[in-house]
C-alpha positions in Angstrom: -3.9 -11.5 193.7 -0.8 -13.8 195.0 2.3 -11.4 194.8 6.0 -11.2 193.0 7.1 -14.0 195.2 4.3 -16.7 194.9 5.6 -19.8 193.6 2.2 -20.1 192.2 1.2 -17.2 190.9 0.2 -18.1 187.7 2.6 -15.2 186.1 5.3 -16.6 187.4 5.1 -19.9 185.6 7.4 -20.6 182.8 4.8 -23.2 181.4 2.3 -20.4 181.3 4.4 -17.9 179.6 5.4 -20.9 176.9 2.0 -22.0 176.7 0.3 -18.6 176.3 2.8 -17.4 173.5 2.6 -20.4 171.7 -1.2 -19.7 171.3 -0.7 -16.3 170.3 1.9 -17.1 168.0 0.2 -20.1 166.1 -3.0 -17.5 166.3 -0.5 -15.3 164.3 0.4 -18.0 161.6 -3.5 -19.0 161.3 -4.3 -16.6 158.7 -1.1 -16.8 156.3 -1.7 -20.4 156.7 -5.3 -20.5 155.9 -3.9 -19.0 152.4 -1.8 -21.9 152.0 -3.9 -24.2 153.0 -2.6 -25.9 155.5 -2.8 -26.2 159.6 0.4 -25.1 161.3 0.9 -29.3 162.4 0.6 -29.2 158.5 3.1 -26.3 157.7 5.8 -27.8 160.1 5.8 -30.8 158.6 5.9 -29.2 155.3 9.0 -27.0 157.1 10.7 -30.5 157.2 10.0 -32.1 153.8 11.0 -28.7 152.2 14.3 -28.9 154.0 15.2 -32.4 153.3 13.9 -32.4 149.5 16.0 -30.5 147.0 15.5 -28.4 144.6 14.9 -29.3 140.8 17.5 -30.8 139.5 19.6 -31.6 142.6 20.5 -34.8 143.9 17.8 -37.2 145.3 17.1 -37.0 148.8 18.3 -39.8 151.2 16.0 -42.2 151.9 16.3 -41.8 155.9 15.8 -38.4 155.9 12.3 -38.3 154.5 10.9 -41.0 156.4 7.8 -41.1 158.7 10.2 -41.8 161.7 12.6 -38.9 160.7 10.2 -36.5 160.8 8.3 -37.8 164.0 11.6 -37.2 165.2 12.8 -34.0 164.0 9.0 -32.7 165.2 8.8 -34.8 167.9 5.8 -36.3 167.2 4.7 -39.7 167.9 3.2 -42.0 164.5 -0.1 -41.9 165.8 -0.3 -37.7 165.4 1.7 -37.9 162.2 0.0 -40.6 160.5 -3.4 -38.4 159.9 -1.3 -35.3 159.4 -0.1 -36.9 156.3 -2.9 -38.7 154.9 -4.4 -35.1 154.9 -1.5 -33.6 153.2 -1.2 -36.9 150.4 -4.9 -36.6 150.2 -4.1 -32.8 149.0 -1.8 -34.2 146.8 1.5 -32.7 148.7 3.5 -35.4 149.5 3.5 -39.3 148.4 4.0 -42.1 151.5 5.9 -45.3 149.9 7.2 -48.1 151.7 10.4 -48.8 151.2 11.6 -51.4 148.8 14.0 -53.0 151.3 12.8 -52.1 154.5 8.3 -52.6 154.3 8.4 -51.7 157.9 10.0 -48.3 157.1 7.5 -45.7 155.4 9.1 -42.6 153.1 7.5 -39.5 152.1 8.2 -37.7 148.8 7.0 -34.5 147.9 4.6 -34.0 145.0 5.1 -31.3 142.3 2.3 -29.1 144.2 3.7 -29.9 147.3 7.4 -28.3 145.9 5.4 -26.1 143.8 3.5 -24.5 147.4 7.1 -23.9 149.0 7.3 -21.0 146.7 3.9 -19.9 148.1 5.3 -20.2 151.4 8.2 -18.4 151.5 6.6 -15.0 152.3 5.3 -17.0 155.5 8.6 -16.2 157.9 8.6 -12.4 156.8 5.2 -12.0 157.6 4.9 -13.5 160.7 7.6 -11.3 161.8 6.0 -8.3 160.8 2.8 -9.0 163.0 5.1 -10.4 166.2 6.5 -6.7 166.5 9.6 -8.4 167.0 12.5 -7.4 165.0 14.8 -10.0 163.4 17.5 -9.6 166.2 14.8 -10.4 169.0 13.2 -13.2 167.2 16.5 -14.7 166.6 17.4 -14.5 170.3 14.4 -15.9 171.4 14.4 -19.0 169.3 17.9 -19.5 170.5 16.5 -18.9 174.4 13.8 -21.3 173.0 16.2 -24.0 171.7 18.9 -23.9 174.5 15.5 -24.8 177.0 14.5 -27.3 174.3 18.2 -29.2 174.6 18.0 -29.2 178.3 14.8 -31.2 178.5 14.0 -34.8 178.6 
């Protein structure tokens, strides 16, 4: 076994450590997920419509903010893994893609009543997964800031 030192030892490679906990942690979120409905690709793009999309009775969502290219951005996605993760969720009836009356090249997304109607579902999601990370809220918090800060500094 390569020691402390090794640039190579495998338990000494960020990537690992970032790969490895991203497994456990989406293995975490399977099962509250599976309740929902949805994969976690799914839930984070739900994470983003919910955000963007007020509540009832507020004012309309802008239409830049829900489209496809906004949230390939804001997940960093690419159209060609978004585009089947949203026929799947419009196929569940969850959202609604339009193109946009000025723009054809520009594709929106609305939520549908179930799809507003399964945020409310969701909300126990966070609360839970927390729970079964044996983190407490201060640690989670300052590893999602840790997270981020390596996020920012990357291509």
């Amino acid at each position: 076994m390569a020691g402390n030192n090794d640039p190579l030892a495998l338990d000494n490679q960020v990537c690992f450590a970032l790969y490895a906990a991203n497994r456990a942690v989406t293995g975490l979120y399977r099962p509250l997920l599976d309740a929902l409905g949805l994969t976690y690709p799914q839930y984070l793009v739900m994470l983003v419509l919910w955000e963007v999309d007020p509540p009832a009775g507020g004012q309309a969502p802008d239409a830049e903010r829900i489209s496809v290219s906004f949230v390939g951005r804001r997940l960093k996605l690419d159209s060609g893994t978004l585009t089947p993760l949203l026929k799947r969720l419009e196929a569940r009836n969850l959202l609604q893609r339009r193109r946009h009356p000025d723009d054809e090249r520009v594709v929106t997304l609305a939520l549908t009543e179930e799809g507003r109607a399964l945020r409310q579902r969701a909300l126990e999601v966070p609360g839970k997964l927390l729970c079964r990370s044996g983190l407490d809220l201060e640690q989670a918090q300052s590893l999602r800031r840790s997270l981020q800060a390596l996020l920012d500094q990357l291509p």
